[in-house]
C-alpha positions as a Markdown table, in Angstrom:
| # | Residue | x | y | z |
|---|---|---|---|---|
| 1 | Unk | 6.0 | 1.3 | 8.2 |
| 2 | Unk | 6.5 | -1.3 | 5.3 |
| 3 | Unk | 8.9 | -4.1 | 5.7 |
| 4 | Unk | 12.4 | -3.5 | 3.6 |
| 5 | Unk | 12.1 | -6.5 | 1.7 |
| 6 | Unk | 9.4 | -5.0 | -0.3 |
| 7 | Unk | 12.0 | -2.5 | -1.9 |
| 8 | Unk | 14.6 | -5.6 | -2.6 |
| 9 | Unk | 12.3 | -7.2 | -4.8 |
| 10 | Unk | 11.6 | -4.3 | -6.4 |
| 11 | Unk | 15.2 | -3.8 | -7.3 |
| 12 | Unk | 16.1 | -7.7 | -7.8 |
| 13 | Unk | 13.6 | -7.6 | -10.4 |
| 14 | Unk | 13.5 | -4.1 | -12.1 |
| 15 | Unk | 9.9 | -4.3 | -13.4 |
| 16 | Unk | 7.0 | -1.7 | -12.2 |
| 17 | Unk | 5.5 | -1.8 | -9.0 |
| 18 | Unk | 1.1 | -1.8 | -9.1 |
| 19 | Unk | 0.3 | -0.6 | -5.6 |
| 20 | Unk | -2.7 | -1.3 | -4.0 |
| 21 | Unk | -4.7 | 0.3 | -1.0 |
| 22 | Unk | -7.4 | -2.0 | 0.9 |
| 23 | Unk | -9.6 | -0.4 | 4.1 |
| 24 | Unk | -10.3 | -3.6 | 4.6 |
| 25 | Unk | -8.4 | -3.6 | 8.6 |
| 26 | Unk | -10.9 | -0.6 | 9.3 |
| 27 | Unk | -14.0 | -3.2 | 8.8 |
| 28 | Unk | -12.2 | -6.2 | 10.1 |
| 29 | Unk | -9.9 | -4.4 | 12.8 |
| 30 | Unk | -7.2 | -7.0 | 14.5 |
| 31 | Unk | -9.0 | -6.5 | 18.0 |
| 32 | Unk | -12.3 | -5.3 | 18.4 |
| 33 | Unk | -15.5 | -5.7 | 17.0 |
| 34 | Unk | -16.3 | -6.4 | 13.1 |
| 35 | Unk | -18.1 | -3.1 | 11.9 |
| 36 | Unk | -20.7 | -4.8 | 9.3 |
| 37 | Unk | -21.7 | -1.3 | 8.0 |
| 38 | Unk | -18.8 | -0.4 | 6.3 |
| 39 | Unk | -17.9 | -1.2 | 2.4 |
| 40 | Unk | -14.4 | -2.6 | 2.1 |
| 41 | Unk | -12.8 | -1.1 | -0.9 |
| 42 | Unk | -9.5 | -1.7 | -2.8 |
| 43 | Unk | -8.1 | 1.0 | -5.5 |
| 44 | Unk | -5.5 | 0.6 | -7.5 |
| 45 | Unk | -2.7 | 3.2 | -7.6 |
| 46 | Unk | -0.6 | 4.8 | -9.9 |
| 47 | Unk | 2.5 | 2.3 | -11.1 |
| 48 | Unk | 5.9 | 2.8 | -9.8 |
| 49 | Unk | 8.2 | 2.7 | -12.5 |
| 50 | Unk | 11.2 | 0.9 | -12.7 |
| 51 | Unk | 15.0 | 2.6 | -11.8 |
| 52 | Unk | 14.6 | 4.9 | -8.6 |
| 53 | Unk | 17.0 | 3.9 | -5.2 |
| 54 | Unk | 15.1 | 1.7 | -3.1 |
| 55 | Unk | 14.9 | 4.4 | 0.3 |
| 56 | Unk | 12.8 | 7.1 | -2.4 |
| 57 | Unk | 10.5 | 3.9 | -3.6 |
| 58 | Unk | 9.8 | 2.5 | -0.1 |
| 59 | Unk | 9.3 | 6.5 | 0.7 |
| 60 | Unk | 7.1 | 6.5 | -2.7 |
| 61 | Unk | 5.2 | 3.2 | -1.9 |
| 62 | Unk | 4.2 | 3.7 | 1.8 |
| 63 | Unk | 3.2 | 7.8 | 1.1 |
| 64 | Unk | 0.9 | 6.6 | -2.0 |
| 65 | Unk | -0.7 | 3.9 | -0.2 |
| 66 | Unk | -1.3 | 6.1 | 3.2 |
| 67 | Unk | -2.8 | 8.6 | 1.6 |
| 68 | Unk | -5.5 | 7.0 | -0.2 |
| 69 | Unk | -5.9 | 5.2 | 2.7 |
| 70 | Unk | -6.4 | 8.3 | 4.6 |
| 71 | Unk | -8.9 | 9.5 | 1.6 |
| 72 | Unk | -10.9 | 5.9 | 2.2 |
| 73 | Unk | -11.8 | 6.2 | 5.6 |
């Protein structure tokens, strides 16, 4: 899960959110072995506009970033 602090700065400063999905811990896992075969790529996600609560945009943020992770792997 996302840490909370990400949805306080998104209401402290009231401006859209660009969200971002990288594969890049499925080619360079934490533990393991590098896997050299695989293409690291990064998409860029629809904004999040300004004005929802902060729960439905963390809720928003971590759903549109898992699933194109899930579509990138």
């Amino acid at each position: 899960s996302f840490k909370k602090g990400v949805s306080r700065i998104y209401d402290e400063l009231k401006i859209i959110c660009q969200p971002v999905a990288i594969n890049s811990g499925y080619v360079w896992p934490k533990r393991g072995i590098k896997n050299n075969k695989r293409t690291i790529t990064i998409s860029i996600l629809k904004p999040i506009q300004p004005g929802i609560s902060k729960d439905e945009f963390l809720t928003n943020l971590e759903h549109c970033i898992y699933s194109e992770l899930d579509l990138l792997c």
